[in-house]
C-alpha positions as CSV (number, residue, x, y, z in Angstrom):
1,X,112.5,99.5,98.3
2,X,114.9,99.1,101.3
3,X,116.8,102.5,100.1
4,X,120.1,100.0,100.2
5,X,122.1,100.8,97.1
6,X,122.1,100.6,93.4
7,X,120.7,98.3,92.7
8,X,118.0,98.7,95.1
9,X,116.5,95.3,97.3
10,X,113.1,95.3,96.8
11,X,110.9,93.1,99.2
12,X,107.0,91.8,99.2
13,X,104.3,92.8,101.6
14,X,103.2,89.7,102.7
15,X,99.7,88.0,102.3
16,X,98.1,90.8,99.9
17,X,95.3,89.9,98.7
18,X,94.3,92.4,95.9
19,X,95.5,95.8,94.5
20,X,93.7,98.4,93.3
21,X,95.6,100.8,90.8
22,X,94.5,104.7,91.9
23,X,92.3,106.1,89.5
24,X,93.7,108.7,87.0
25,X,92.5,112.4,86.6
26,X,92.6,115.4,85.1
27,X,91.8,119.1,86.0
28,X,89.4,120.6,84.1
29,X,88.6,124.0,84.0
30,X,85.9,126.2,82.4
31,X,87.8,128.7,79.4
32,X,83.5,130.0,78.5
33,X,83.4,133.5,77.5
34,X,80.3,135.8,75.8
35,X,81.3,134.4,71.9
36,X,81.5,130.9,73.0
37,X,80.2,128.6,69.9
38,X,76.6,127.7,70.2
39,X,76.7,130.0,73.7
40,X,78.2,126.7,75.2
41,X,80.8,126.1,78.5
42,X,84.1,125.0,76.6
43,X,86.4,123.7,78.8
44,X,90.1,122.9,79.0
45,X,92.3,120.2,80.5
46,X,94.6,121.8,83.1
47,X,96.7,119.0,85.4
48,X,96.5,115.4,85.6
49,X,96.6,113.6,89.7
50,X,96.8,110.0,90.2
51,X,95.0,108.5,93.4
52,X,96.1,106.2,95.9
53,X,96.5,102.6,95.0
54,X,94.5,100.5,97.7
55,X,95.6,97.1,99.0
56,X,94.3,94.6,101.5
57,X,95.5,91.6,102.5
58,X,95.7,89.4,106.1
59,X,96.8,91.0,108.6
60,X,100.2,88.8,110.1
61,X,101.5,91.0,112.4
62,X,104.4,88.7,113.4
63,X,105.6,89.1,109.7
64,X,108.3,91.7,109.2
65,X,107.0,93.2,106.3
66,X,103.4,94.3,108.4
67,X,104.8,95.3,111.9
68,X,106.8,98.5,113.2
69,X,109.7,96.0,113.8
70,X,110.6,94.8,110.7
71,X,112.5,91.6,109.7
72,X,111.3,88.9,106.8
73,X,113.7,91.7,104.3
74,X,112.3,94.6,106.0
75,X,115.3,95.8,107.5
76,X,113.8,99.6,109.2
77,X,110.2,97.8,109.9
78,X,107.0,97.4,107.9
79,X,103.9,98.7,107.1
80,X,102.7,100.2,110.4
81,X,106.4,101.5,110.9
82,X,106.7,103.1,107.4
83,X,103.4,104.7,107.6
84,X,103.9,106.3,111.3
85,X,107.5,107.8,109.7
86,X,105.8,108.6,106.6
87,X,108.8,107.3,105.1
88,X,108.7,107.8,101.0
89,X,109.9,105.6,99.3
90,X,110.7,103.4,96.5
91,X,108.1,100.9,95.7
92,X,106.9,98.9,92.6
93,X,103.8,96.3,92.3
94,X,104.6,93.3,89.7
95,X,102.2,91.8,87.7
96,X,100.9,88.3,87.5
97,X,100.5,88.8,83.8
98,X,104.0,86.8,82.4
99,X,107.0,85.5,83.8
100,X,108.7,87.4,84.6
101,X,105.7,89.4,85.4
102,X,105.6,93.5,84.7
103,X,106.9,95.5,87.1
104,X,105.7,99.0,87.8
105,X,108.1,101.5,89.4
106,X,106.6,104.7,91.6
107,X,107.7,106.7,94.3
108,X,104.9,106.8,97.5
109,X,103.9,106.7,100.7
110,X,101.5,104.6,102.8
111,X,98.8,107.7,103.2
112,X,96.6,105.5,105.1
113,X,96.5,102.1,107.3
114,X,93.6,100.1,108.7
115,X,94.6,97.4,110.7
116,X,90.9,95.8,110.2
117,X,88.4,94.1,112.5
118,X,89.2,91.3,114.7
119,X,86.0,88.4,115.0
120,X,85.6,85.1,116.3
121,X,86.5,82.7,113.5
122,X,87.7,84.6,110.5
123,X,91.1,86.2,110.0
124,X,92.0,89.9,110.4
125,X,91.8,92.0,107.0
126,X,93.9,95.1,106.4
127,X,94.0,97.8,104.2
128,X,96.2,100.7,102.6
129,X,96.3,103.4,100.4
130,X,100.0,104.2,98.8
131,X,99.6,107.7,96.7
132,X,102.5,107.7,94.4
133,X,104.2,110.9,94.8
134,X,105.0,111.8,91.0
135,X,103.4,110.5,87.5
136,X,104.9,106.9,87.2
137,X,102.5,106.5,84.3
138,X,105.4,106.9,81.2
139,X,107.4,103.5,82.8
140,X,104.1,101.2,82.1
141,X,104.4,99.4,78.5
């Protein structure tokens, strides 16, 4: 989100190729003790975390919405510049599944960046990792 008012303008990463929800956990923690049934480890679910989704795509550095500049909608730069601030903020990945296609809201920040490997013919990958910063999971259908 560009953090611009209610409502918000939200703006696409260019050239992604795939993303990769985070995977979902919970804590589990060991609650045995000397009368356990059957003298077996009983356990008990503590608090869930929800990893990093991943994304890659091209890397097009001349696009606003990859660069520190910014520009194509990305009005305080892109991917490299939000990740250097650390910037949270408001993001949300739509779904090819419908038209129009599902949206899911979170709240992140681009925890990691790789800009990829530059060869002879093929074009430059890149990759990120987003960790949503609180459970976005009661907003999915």
């Amino acid at each position: 989100g560009q953090d611009d008012g209610s409502p918000e303008t939200f703006v696409a990463v260019a050239d992604i190729d795939s993303i990769e929800f985070g995977e979902m956990n919970a804590g589990i923690v060991n609650k045995t003790h000397l009368r356990s049934p059957g003298r077996a480890h009983e356990k008990i679910a503590t608090i869930r975390d929800l990893g990093p989704f991943s994304m890659s795509g091209n890397l097009r550095l001349a696009h606003g919405s990859q660069n520190n500049a910014g520009g194509d909608g990305f009005t305080t730069g892109g991917l490299i510049a939000i990740h250097r601030s650390l910037e949270e903020r408001n993001m949300k990945i739509v779904l090819s599944d419908g038209s129009p296609g599902t949206e899911v809201p979170f709240r992140g920040v681009i925890s990691s960046l790789q800009l990829g490997t530059v060869g002879h013919e093929d074009l430059v990958k890149f990759t990120a990792q987003v960790q949503p910063l609180r459970d976005y999971t009661a907003t999915l259908p």
